[in-house]
C-alpha positions as CSV (number, residue, x, y, z in Angstrom):
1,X,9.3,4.4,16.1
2,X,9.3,8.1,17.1
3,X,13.3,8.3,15.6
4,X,11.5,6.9,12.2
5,X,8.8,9.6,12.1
6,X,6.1,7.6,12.8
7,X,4.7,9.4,16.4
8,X,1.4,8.4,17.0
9,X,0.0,7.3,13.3
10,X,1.4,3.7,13.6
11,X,-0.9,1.1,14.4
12,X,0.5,-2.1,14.7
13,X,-1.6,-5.9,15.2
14,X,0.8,-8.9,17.0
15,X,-1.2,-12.4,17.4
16,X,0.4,-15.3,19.0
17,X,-1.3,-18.9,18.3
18,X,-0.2,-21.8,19.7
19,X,1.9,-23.2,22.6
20,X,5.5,-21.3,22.6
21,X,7.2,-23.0,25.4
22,X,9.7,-25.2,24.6
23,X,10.3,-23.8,21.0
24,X,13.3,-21.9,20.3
25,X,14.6,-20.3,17.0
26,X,18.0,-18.5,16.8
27,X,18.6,-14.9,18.7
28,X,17.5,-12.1,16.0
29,X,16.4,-14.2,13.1
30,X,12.5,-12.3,12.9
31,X,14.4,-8.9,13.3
32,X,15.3,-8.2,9.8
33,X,11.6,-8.8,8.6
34,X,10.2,-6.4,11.1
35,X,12.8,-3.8,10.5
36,X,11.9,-4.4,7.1
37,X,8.4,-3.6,7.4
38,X,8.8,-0.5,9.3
39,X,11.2,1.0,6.7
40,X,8.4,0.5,4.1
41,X,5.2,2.0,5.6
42,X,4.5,5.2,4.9
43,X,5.5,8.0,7.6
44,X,3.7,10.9,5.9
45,X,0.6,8.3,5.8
46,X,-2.6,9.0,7.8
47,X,-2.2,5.8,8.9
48,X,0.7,3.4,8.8
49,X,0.0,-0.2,9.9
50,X,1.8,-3.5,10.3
51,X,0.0,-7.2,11.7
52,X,2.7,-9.4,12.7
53,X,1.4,-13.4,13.4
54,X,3.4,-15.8,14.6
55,X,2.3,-19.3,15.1
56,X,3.1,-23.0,16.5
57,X,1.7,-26.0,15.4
58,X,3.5,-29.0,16.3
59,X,7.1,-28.3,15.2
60,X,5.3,-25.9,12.4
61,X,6.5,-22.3,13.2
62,X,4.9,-19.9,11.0
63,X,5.3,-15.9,10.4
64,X,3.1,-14.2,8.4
65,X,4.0,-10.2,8.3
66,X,1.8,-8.1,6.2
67,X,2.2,-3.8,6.6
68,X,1.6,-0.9,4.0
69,X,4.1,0.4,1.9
70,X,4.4,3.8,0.6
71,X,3.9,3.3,-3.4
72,X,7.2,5.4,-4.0
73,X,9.1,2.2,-2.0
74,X,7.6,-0.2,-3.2
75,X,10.5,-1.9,-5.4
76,X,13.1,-1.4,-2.7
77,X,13.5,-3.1,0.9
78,X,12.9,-6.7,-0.2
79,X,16.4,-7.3,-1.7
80,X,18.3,-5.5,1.4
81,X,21.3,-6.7,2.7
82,X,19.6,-7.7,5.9
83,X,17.4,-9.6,4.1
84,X,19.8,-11.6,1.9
85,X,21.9,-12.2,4.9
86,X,18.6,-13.8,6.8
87,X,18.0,-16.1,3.8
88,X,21.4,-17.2,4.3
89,X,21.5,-17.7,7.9
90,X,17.8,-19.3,7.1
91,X,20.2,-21.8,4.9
92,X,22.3,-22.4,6.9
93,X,20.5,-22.6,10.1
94,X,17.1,-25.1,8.3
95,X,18.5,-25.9,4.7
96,X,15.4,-27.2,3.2
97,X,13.2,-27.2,6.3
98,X,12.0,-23.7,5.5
99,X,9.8,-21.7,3.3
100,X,10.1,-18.0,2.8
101,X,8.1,-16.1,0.2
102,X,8.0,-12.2,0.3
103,X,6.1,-9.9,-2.3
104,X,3.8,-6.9,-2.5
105,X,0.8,-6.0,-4.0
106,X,-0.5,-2.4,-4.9
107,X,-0.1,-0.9,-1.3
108,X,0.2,-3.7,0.7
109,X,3.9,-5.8,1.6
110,X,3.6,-9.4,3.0
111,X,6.5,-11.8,4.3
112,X,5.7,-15.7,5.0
113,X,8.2,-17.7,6.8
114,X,7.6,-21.2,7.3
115,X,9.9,-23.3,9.3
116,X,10.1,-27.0,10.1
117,X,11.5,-27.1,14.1
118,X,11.8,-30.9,14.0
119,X,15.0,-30.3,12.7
120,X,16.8,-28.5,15.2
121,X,19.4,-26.4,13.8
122,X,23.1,-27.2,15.6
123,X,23.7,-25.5,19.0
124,X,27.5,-26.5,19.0
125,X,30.2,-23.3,18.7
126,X,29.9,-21.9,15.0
127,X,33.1,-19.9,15.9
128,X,35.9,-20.5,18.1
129,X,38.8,-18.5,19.0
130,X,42.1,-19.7,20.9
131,X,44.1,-17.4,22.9
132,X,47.6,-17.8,24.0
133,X,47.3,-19.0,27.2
134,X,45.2,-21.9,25.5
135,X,41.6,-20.7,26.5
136,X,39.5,-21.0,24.4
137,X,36.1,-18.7,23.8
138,X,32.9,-20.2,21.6
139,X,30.2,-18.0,20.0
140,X,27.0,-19.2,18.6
141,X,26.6,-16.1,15.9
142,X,26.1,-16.5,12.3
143,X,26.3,-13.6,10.2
């Protein structure tokens, strides 16, 4: 946060509801939100903020990101790269057991991700590489 110019004027809210423990979702696949959110508040603000929630129910896994944006960013960061490439992996990973619906309002940016965990997405090798002494290596990475 200090690299991003944010020092001490940053206040930032993280709530965790519900019982976590045997609920998994794929390595990295909030990251792109959060980084997201950072790169639109407002560093020369008086006070930045961002009020991450995350929350189990059942096999309902919920995300609701909200943070303010500087008004002169305010049509970019939603159509990044990282972004598009999480909606893929999103597709990929939960094709129609998700819900993802990101806008912003005046001074305000909000991200809701809602994602079905009864359908677990597929923990076999998405790559694997063969060497020539027959080894073979397995990766679980989608990019």
């Amino acid at each position: 946060m200090e690299r991003i110019g944010f020092g001490t004027n940053m206040e930032m809210e993280i709530d965790m509801k519900g019982n976590f423990g045997n609920k998994t979702i794929p390595p990295l696949l909030l990251l792109p939100f959060i980084e997201n959110s950072f790169s639109q508040c407002n560093s020369n603000a008086e006070q930045s903020w961002i009020n991450l929630e995350l929350r189990i129910e059942d096999n309902l896994f919920t995300m609701k990101l909200m943070n303010g944006i500087d008004m002169d960013k305010s049509e970019q960061g939603i159509s990044s790269v990282e972004i598009i490439n999480v909606k893929k992996r999103l597709e990929l990973l939960y094709p129609g057991n998700y819900e993802l619906k990101m806008y912003t309002e005046q001074e305000i940016s909000m991200t809701f991700l809602k994602i079905n965990l009864g359908e677990k997405f597929d923990l076999r090798p998405m790559v694997s590489i063969t060497f020539n002494d027959h080894e073979s290596i397995s990766g679980y990475a989608i990019n």
